[in-house]
C-alpha positions in Angstrom: 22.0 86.8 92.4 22.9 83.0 92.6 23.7 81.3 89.6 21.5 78.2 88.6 24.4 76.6 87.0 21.9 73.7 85.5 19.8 76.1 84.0 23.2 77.4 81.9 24.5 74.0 81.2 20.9 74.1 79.4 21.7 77.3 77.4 25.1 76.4 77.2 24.2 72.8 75.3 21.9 74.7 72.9 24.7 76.6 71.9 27.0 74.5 71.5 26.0 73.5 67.2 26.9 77.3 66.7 30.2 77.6 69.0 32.3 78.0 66.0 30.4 79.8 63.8 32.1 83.3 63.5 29.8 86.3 63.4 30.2 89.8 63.5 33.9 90.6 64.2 34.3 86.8 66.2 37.2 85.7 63.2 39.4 88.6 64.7 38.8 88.1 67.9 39.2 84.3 67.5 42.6 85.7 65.6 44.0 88.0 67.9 44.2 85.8 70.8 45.7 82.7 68.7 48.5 85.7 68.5 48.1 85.9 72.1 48.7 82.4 72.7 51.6 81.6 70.4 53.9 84.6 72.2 53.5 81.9 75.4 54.2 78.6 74.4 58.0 78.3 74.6 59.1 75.8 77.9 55.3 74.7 77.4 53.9 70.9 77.8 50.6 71.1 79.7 47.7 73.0 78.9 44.1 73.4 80.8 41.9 75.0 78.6 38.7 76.3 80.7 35.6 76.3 78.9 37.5 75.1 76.0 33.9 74.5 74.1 34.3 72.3 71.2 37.7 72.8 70.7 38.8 75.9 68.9 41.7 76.0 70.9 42.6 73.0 72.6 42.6 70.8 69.6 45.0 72.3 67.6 47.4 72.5 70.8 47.0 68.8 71.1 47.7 68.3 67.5 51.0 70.3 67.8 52.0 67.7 71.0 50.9 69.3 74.1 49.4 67.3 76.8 46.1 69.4 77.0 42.8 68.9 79.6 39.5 69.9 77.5 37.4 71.0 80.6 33.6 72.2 79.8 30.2 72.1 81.8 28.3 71.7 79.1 27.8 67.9 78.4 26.7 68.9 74.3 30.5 71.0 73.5 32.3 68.0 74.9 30.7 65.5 73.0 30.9 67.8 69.7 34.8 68.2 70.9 35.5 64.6 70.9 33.9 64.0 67.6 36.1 67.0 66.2 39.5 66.0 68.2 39.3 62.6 66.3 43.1 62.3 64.9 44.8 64.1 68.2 46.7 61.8 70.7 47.3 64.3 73.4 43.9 65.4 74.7 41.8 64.4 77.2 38.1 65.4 78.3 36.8 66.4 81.8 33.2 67.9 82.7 33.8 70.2 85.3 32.1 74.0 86.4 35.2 76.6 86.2 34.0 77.9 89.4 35.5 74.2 90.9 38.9 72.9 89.6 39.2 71.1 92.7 39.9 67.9 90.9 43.3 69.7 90.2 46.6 70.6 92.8 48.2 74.1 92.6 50.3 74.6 89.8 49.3 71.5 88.1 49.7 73.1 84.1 51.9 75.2 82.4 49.9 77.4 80.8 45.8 78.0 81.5 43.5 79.1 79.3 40.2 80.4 80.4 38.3 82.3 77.6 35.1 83.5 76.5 32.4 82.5 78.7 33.7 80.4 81.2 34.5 83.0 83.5 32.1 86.3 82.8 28.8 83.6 82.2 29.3 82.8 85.9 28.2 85.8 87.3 28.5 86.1 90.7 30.6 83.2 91.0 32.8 84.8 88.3 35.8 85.7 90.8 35.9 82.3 91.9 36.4 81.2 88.4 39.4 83.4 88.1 40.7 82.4 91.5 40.5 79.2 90.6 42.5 79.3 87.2 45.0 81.3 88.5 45.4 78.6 91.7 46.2 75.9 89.0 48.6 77.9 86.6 52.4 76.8 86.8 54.1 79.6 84.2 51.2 81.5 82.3 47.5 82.7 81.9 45.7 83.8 79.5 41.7 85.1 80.1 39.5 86.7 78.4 36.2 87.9 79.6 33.3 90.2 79.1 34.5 94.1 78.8 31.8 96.3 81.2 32.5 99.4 78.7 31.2 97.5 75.9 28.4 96.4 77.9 27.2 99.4 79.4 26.7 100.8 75.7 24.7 97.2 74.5 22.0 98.1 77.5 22.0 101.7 76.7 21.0 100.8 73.0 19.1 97.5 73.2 17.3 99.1 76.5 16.2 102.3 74.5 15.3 100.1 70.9 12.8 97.6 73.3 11.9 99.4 76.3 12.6 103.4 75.0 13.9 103.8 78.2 17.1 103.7 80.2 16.8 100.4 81.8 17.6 99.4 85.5 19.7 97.1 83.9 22.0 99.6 82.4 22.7 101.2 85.8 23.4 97.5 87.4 25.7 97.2 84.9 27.0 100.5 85.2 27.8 100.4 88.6 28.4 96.4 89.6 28.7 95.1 86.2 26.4 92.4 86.5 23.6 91.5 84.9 20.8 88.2 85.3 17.7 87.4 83.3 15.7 87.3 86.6 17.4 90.3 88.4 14.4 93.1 86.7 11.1 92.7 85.3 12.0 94.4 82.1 15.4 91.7 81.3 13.4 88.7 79.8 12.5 91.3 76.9 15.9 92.5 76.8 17.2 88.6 76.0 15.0 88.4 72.9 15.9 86.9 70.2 19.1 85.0 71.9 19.8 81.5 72.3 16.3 80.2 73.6 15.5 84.2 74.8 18.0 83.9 77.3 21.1 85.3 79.4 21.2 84.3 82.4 24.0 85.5 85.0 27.0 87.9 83.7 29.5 89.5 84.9 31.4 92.3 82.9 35.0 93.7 83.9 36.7 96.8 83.5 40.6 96.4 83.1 41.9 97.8 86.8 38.9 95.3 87.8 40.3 92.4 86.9 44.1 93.3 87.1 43.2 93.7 90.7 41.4 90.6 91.1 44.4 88.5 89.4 47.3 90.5 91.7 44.9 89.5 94.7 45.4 85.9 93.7 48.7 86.1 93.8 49.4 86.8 90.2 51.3 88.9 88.2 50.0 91.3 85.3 51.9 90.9 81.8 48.7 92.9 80.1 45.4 93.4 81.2 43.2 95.5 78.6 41.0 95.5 75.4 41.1 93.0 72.3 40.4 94.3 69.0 38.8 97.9 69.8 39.7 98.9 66.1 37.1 96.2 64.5 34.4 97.8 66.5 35.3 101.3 65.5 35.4 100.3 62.1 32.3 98.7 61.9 30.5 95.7 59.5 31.7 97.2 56.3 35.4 97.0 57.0 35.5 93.5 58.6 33.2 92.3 55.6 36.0 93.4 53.1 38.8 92.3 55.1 38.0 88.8 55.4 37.2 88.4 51.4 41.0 89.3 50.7 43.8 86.6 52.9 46.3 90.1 52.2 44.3 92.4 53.9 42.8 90.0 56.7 46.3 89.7 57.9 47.4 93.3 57.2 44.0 93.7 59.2 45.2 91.7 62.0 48.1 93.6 62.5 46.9 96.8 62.9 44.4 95.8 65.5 47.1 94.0 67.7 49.4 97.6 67.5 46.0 99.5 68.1 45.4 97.4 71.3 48.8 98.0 72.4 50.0 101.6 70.8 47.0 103.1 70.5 43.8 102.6 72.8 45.1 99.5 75.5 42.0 99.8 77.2 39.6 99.9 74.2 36.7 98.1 75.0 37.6 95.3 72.6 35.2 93.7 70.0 31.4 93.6 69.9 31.2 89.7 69.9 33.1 87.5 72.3 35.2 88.4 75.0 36.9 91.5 74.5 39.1 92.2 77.8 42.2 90.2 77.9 44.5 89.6 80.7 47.6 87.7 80.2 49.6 86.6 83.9 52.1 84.6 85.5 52.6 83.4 89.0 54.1 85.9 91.7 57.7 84.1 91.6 56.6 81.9 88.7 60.6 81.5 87.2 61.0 79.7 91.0 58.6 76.2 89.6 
């Protein structure tokens, strides 16, 4: 279905107050792909972070010297992103839809970071989204986006709690991995209780999904696979001790970057945020 990308910027803006607020097993998400990032900053100066909200990322790369583009849709995160960048010299601000970097050249940054909901809360358009961050990458990218495994089991619950049925949504998202608030009757219900009872257009991934999709675009695959299956699998109770104790938080950390890679590399990540990572560089990228 086509994506009314006003109608997001909307959701998007009434979001933005609780964009940092870390629920659920967010903080090691959040933490694992800080991990991520660090690995892939040596011979680093320019940064495009893609949906870079109100800043999580992007500031603190600016305060550490590197030249980095803040570019949202969502007119509320920017302004909240400015307030909080106040003290960082290297930063700028730019409104744009991820599905359209246009105002940009081929290979215009070093590294490009697109996470959380700028791709997958395109929907339809979300391949674009990719295409186009991989288009503007000089040496590395790092995405995240929405994992289709985890999603298929959120519509089997949530379908059965509200509707005690198995939904048409859960087979759409079974077998395309998409789902819109105005694609079945029985969705709108399914939203309650979210931002303004709403979720508009998503698209979920499985890993040989999107590897596929980034090799298309004339990238190549460092990793491609889940982000902190272990916190799921452990549930509320571990995380909620854990992050009371720095020593265990970190010890915590740890194991759920050697899970991702050792154990289960294509977990289906954590419950909240994006839990499919895919880190790339361009085809013949040690040539720039």
């Amino acid at each position: 279905m086509n994506v009314d990308f006003e109608r997001e910027k909307q959701w998007w803006d009434a979001k933005a107050p609780k964009e940092e607020r870390d629920l659920s097993d967010e903080a090691l998400n959040r933490a694992l792909r800080w991990r991520e990032i660090e690995r892939h900053l040596d011979d680093i100066e320019t940064v495009l972070c893609v949906g870079a909200g109100t800043g999580a990322f992007s500031i603190p790369l600016a305060k550490r010297g590197f030249s980095v583009t803040h570019l949202d849709f969502s007119p509320r995160m920017l302004r909240i992103a400015r307030d909080n960048a106040q003290g960082a010299d290297h930063i700028r601000f730019v409104e744009a839809n991820a599905t359209d970097l246009s105002l940009f050249r081929d290979h215009s940054f070093d590294l490009v970071l697109n996470m959380d909901g700028a791709i997958s809360f395109s929907g339809s358009e979300a391949e674009k989204a990719i295409r186009e961050s991989c288009r503007v990458t000089d040496k590395k990218l790092i995405l995240t986006v929405t994992h289709r495994a985890l999603m298929i089991a959120v519509h089997c619950s949530v379908g059965l709690q509200e509707s005690r049925r198995f939904t048409d949504a859960l087979s759409a998202m079974w077998e395309e991995g998409e789902w819109h608030q105005l694609q079945f009757p029985d969705n709108p219900l399914l939203s309650k209780g979210m931002t303004q009872d709403y979720c508009g257009a998503l698209k979920a991934f499985l890993p040989d999904e999107l590897r596929g999709i980034l090799e298309r675009a004339g990238m190549r695959v460092l990793r491609c696979g889940g982000l902190g299956s272990l916190a799921l699998f452990c549930g509320q109770e571990t995380l909620q001790l854990v992050l009371k104790d720095e020593q265990l938080w970190e010890q915590f950390v740890d194991l759920c970057a050697r899970y991702d890679q050792e154990i289960l590399p294509n977990g289906p990540g954590t419950r909240q945020r994006a839990g499919l990572i895919a880190v790339a560089e361009p085809k013949g990228a040690e040539k720039h």
